[in-house]
C-alpha positions as CSV (number, residue, x, y, z in Angstrom):
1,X,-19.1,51.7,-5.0
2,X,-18.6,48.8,-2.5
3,X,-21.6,46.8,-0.6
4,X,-21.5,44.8,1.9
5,X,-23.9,41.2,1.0
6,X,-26.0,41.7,3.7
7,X,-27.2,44.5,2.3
8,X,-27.6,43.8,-1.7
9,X,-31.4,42.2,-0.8
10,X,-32.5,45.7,0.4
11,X,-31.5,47.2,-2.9
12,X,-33.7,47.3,-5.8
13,X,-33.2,47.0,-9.3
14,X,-35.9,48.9,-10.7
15,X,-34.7,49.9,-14.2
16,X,-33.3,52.9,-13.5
17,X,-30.7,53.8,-15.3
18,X,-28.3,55.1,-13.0
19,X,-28.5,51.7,-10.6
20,X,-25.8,52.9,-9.0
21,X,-27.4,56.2,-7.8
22,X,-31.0,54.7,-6.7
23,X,-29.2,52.1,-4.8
24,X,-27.4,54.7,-2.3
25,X,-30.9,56.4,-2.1
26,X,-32.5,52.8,-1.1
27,X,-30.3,52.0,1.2
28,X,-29.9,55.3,2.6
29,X,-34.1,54.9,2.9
30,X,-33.2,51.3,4.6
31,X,-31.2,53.3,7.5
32,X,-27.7,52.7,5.9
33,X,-26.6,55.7,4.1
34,X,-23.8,55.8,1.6
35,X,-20.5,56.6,2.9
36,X,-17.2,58.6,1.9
37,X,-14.3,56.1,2.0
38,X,-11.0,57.8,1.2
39,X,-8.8,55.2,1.4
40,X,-11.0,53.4,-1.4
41,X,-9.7,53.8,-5.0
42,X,-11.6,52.5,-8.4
43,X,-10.0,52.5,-11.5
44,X,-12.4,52.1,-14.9
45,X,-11.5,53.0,-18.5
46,X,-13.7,55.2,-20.0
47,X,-14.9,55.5,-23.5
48,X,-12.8,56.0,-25.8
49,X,-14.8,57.2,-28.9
50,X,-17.1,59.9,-29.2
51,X,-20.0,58.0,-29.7
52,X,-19.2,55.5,-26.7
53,X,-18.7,58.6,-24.5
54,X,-21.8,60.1,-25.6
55,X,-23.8,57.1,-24.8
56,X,-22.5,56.8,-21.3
57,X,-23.0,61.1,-21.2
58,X,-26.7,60.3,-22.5
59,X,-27.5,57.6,-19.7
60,X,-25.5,59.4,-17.4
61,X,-27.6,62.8,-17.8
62,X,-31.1,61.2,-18.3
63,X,-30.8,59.0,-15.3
64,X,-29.6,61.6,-12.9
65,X,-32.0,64.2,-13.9
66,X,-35.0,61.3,-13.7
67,X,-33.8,60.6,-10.7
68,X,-33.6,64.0,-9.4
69,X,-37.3,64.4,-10.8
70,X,-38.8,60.9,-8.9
71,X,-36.7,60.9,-5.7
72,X,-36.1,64.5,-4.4
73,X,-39.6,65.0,-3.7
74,X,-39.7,61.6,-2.1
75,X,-36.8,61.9,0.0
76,X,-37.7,65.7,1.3
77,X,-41.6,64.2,2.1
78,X,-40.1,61.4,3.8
79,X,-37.1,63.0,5.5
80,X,-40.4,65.9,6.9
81,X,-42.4,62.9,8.1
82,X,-39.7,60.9,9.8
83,X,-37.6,63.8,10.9
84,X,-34.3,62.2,9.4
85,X,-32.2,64.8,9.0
86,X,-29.7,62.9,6.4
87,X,-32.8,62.2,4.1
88,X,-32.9,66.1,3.8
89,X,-29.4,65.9,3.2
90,X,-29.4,63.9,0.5
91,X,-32.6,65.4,-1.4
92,X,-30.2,68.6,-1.2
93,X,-27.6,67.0,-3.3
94,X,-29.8,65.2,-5.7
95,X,-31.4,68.2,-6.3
96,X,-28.5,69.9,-8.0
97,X,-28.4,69.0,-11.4
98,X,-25.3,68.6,-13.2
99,X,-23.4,70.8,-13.1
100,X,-23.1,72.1,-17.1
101,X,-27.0,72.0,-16.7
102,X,-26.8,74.3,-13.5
103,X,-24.6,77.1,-15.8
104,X,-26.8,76.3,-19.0
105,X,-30.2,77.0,-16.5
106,X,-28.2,80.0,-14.9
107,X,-26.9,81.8,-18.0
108,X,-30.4,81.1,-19.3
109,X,-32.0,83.0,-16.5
110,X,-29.8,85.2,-16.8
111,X,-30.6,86.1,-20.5
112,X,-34.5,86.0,-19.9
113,X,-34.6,88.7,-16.3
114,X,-32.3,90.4,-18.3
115,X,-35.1,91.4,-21.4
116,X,-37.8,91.3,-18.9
117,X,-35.8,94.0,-17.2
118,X,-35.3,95.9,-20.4
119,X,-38.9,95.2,-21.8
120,X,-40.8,96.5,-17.7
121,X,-38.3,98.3,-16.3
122,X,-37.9,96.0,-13.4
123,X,-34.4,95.0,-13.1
124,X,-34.9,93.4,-9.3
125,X,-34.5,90.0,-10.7
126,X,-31.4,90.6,-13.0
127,X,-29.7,92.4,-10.7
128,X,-30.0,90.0,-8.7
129,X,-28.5,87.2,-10.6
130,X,-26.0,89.2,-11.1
131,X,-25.0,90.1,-8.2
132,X,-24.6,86.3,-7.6
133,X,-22.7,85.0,-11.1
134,X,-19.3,86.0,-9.6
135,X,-19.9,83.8,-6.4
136,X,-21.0,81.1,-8.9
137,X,-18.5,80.7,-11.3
138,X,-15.9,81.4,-8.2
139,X,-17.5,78.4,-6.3
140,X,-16.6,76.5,-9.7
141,X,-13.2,77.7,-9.9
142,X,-12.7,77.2,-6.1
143,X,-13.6,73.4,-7.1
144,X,-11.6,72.6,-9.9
145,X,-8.4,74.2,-7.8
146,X,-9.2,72.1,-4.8
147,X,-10.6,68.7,-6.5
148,X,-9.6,68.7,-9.8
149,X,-6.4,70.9,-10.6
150,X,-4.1,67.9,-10.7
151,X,-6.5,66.1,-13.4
152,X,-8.0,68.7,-15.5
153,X,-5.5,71.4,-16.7
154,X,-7.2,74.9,-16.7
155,X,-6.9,75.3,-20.7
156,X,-9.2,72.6,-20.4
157,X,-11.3,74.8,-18.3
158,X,-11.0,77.5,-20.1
159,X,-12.8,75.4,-23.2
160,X,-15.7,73.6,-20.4
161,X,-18.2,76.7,-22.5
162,X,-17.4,74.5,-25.5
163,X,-17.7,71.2,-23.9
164,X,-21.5,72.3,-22.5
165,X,-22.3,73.6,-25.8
166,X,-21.9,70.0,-26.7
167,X,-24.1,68.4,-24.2
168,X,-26.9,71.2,-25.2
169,X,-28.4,67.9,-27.3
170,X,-28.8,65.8,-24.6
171,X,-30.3,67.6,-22.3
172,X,-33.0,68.1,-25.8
173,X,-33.0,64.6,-25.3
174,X,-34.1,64.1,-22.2
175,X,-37.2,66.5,-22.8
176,X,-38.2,65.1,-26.7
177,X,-36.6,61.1,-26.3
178,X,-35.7,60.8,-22.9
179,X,-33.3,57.3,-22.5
180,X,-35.0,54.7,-20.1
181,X,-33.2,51.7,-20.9
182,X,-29.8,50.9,-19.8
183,X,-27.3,50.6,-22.7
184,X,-24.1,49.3,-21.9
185,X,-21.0,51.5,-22.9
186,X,-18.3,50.1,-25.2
187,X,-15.1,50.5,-23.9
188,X,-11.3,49.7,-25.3
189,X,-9.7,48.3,-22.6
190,X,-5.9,49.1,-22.7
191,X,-4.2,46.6,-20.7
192,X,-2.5,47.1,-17.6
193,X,1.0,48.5,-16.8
């Protein structure tokens, strides 16, 4: 992300630890929303060992999902009050979680109408989740072709039920020993070619 100096003093630094995410949501607050800048490009190495990457994973997960907890009802009391229709806008976003959290809480629902279908004979709820999973996982598929085909090859895809298996643990984390303090990500740099 990129700010202009004028407006770094209306940014806090609160402790969160996704700084980057709580400063577009003050300054969006101050009247200067974020915005997309295509022509912008940032290149940073990430982690390359598991446990680096699961740090950054861990901070990454925690402080989105605290933030989605603090702010959303924030932002969508604020954006009622003051009638700012991009405050609204932004609570909307926030309040999707990530994304292998969104199939993890889906599947799980899923699962649960399912027996209480099976256990009172009221399949309403079940049904209607599934009516919806084939819009769900095409809205993902729909994503990765358009965003993400060029990056991520679909065997790698294929495997993502793996890969949120993995971050199950985390997201135990956040519940039992949730990570408030920042902790900065080792990194390998390769140099540059």
């Amino acid at each position: 992300m990129a700010l202009p100096w004028p407006l770094i003093d209306k940014a806090r630094l609160d402790g969160n630890v996704v700084e980057d995410m709580q400063w577009g949501i003050d300054l969006a607050l101050a009247g200067h929303p974020p915005l997309f800048l295509p022509e912008a490009y940032v290149n940073s190495p990430l982690p390359q060992t598991r446990k680096a990457a699961r740090t950054q994973r861990t901070r990454w997960e925690h402080g989105h999902l605290s933030t989605l907890l603090s702010q959303v009802p924030r932002l969508l009391l604020l954006a009622a009050r003051h009638r700012r229709w991009n405050l609204l806008c932004l609570a909307c976003d926030l309040a999707i979680p990530p994304l292998s959290l969104l199939v993890v809480t889906y599947c799980l629902m899923l699962l649960l109408t399912t027996a209480a279908a099976i256990a009172t004979s009221q399949p309403a709820p079940a049904l209607l989740l599934l009516t919806t999973a084939p819009f769900f996982f095409l809205a993902i598929a729909a994503g990765w072709f358009v965003h993400c085909r060029r990056v991520i090859p679909l065997g790698t895809l294929l495997v993502a039920p793996l890969y949120i298996l993995r971050k199950l643990p985390i997201y135990g984390r956040f519940l039992w020993k949730r990570q408030l303090t920042w902790v900065r990500t080792e990194r390998d740099l390769a140099p540059r070619t």
